[in-house]
C-alpha positions as CSV (number, residue, x, y, z in Angstrom):
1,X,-0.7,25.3,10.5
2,X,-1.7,23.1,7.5
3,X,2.3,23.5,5.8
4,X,3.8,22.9,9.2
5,X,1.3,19.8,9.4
6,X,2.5,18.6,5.8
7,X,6.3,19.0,6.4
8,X,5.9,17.3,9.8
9,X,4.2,14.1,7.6
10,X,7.2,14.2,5.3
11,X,9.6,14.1,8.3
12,X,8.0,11.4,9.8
13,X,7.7,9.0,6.7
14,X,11.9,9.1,7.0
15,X,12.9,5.3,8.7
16,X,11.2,2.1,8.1
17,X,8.3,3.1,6.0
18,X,10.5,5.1,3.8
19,X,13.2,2.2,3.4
20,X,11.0,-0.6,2.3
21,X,9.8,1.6,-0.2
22,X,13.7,2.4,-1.7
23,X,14.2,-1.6,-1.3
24,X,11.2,-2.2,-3.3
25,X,11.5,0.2,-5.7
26,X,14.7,-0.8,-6.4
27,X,14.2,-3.9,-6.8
28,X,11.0,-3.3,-9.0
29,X,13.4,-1.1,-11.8
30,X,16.0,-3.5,-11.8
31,X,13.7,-6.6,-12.6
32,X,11.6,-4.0,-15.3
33,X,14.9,-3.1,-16.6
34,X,15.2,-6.4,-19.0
35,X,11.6,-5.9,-20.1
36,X,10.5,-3.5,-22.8
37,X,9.2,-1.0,-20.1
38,X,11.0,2.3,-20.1
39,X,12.3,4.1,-17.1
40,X,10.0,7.1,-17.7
41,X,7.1,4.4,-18.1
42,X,8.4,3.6,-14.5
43,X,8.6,6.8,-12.9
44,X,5.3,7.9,-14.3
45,X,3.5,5.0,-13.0
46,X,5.3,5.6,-9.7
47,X,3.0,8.8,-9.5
48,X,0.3,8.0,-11.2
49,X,-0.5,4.4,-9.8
50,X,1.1,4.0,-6.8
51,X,1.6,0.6,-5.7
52,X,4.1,-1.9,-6.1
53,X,1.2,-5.0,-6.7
54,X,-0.2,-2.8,-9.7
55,X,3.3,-1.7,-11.2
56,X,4.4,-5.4,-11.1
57,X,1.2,-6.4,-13.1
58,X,2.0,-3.6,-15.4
59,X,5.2,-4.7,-16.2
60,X,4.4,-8.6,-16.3
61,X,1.6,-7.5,-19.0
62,X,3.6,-5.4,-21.0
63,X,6.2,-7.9,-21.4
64,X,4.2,-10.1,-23.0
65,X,2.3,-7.8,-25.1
66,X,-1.1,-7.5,-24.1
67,X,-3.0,-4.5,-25.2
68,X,-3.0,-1.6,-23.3
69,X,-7.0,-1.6,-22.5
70,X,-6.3,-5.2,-20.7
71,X,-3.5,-3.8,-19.1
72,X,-5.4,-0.3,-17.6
73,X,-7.6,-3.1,-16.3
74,X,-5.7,-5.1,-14.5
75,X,-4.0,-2.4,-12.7
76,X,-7.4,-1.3,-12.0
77,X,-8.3,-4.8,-10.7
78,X,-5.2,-4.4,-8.6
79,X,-6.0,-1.8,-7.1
80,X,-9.3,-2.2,-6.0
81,X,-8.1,-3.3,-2.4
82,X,-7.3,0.3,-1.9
83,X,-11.3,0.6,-2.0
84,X,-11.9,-0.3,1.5
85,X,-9.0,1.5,3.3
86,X,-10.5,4.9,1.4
87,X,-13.9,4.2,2.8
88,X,-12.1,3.9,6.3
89,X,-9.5,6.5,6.3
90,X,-11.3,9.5,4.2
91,X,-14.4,10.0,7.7
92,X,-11.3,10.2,10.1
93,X,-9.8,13.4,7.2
94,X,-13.0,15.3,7.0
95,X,-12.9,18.8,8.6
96,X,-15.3,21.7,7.7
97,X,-13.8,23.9,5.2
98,X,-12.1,21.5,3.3
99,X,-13.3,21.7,-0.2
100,X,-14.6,18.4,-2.0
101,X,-12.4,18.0,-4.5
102,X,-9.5,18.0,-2.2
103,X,-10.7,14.5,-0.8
104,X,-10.8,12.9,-4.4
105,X,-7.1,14.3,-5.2
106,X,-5.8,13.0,-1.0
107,X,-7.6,9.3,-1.8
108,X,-4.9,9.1,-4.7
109,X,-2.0,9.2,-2.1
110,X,-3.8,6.0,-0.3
111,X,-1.5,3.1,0.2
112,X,-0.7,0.2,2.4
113,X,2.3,2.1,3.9
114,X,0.6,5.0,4.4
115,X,-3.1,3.5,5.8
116,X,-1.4,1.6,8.5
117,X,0.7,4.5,9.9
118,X,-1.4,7.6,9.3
119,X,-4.4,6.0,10.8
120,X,-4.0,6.1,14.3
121,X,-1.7,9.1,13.8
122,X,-4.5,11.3,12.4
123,X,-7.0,10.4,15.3
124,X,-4.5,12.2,17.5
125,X,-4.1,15.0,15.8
126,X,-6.5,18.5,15.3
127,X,-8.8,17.3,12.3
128,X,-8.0,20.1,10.2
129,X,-4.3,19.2,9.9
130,X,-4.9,15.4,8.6
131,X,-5.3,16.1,5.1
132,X,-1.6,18.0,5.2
133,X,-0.4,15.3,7.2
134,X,-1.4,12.8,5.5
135,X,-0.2,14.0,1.7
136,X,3.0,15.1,3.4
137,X,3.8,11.4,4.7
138,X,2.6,9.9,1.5
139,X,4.3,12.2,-1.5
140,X,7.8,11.9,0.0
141,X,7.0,8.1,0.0
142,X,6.0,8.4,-3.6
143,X,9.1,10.5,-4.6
144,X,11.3,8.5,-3.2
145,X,9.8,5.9,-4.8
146,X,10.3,7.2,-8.5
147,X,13.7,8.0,-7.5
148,X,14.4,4.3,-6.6
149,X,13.3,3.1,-9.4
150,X,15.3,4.8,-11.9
151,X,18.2,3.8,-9.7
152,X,17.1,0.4,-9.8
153,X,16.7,0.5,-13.7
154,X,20.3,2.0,-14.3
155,X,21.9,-0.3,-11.7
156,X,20.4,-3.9,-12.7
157,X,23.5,-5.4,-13.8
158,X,25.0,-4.8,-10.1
159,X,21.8,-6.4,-8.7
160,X,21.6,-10.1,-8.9
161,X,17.6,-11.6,-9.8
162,X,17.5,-13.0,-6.6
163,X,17.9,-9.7,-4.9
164,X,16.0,-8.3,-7.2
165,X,13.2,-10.4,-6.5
166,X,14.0,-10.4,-2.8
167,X,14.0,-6.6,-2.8
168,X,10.1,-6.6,-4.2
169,X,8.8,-9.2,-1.8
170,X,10.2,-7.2,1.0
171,X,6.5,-5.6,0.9
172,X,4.3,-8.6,2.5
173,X,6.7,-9.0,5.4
174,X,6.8,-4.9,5.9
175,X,2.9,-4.9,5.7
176,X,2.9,-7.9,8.1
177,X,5.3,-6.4,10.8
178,X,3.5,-2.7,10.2
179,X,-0.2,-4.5,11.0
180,X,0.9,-6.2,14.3
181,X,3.4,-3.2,15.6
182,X,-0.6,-1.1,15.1
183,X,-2.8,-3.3,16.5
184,X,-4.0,-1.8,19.6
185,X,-7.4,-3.6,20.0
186,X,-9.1,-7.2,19.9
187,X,-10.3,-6.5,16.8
188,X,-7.2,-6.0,15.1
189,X,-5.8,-8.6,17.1
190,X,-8.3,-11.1,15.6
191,X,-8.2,-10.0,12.0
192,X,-4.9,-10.3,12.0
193,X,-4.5,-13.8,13.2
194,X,-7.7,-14.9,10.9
195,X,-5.9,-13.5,7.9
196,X,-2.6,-15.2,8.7
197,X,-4.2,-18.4,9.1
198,X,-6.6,-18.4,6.4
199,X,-4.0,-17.3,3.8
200,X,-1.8,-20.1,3.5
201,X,-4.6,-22.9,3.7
202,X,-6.5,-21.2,0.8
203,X,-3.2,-20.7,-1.4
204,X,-3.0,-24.7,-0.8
205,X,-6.9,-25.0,-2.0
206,X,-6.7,-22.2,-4.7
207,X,-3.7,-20.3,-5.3
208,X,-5.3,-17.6,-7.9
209,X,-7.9,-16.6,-5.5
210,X,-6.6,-17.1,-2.2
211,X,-5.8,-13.6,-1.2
212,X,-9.5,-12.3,-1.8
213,X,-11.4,-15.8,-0.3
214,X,-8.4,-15.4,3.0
215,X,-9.5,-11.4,3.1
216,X,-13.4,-12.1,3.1
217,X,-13.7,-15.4,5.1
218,X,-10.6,-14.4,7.7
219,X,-12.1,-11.0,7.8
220,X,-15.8,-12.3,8.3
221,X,-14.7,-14.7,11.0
222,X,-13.0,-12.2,12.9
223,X,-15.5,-9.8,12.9
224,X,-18.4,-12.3,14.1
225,X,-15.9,-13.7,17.1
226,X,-15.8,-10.2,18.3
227,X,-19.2,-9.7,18.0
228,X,-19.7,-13.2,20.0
229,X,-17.4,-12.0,22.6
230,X,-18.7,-8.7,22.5
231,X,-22.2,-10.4,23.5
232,X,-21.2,-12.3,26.0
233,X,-19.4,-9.9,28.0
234,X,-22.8,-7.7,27.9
């Protein structure tokens, strides 16, 4: 049950999801590819950090030399918006028999990509096949990730910057277009248009921290406008 459950994730990762990853990865080796970074350094990070945001910070840092504990922590830093998605996705995975351990090695696999499809997949599904699913879905996006980037790497020269750099940002407008084709309730509805309009008035105010002020004050108004709503309608 649990291998069919895995393949049937992998098969389903195949199309959009699976393509913005190749575009990005892509992209990501050719740009590394005039740095210092080797390929290997590429594909390894590929598995081991999984996401784009903290592979591009890796490779910014590295080119200009920082030391490798400031590096580890600002992939880290990256990556700490992977925090809340964990604390929503891993209650929809549990199942009784599942050991513990197995959570700690599935919250590695968490990414955008695969938050905003699997989500409302795995609610659908028999709760003991989630885990399966879930790893299935994300490891093929992660393979064909390292893949990508070693093709990107050895093919820079064919890739002009611009493409190059097009190719990476592809990953805002996929996560964009991925959160509205999911939304299915008022929430959603409401943190998504809070989010798209406080991001670009605090990138005008304060570039460096507009992402995190736009996620907790868009975030924080949505939540209390449903709540008002919520009120009222009781």
């Amino acid at each position: 049950m649990q291998s069919a459950a895995f393949w049937r994730g992998a098969r389903e990762s195949m199309g959009a999801p699976i393509a913005v990853i190749a575009a990005n990865y892509l992209g990501l080796g050719a740009f590394a590819s005039a740095t210092a970074v080797s390929v290997w350094a590429l594909v390894v990070s590929t598995f081991t950090v999984w996401a784009l945001p903290g592979q591009l910070v890796m490779v910014d840092m590295w080119m200009v030399g920082a030391p490798w504990v400031a590096v580890l922590l600002a992939v880290m830093l990256t990556n700490v918006r992977f925090l809340p998605m964990s604390i929503t996705i891993m209650p929809v995975m549990r199942a009784p028999g599942h050991p513990r351990w197995l959570y700690y090695v599935t919250a590695h696999f968490i990414a955008m990509t695969s938050w905003v499809v699997c989500m409302p997949r795995l609610q659908k599904m028999p709760a003991v096949e989630r885990i399966a699913y879930f790893i299935g879905f994300s490891l093929n996006c992660i393979v064909v990730g390292a893949i990508f980037v070693a093709l990107g790497y050895y093919a820079a020269a064919s890739i002009p910057p611009a493409v190059q750099l097009g190719l990476i940002f592809l990953t805002p407008i996929n996560f964009f277009v991925l959160l509205a084709g999911e939304v299915r309730d008022r929430m959603g509805a409401l943190a998504l248009g809070c989010g798209a309009v406080a991001g670009p008035l605090f990138h005008l105010l304060t570039p460096e921290w507009s992402v995190i002020f736009a996620g907790v004050v868009g975030g924080t108004l949505a939540f209390a406008i449903n709540k008002i709503c919520g009120a009222r309608r009781v």
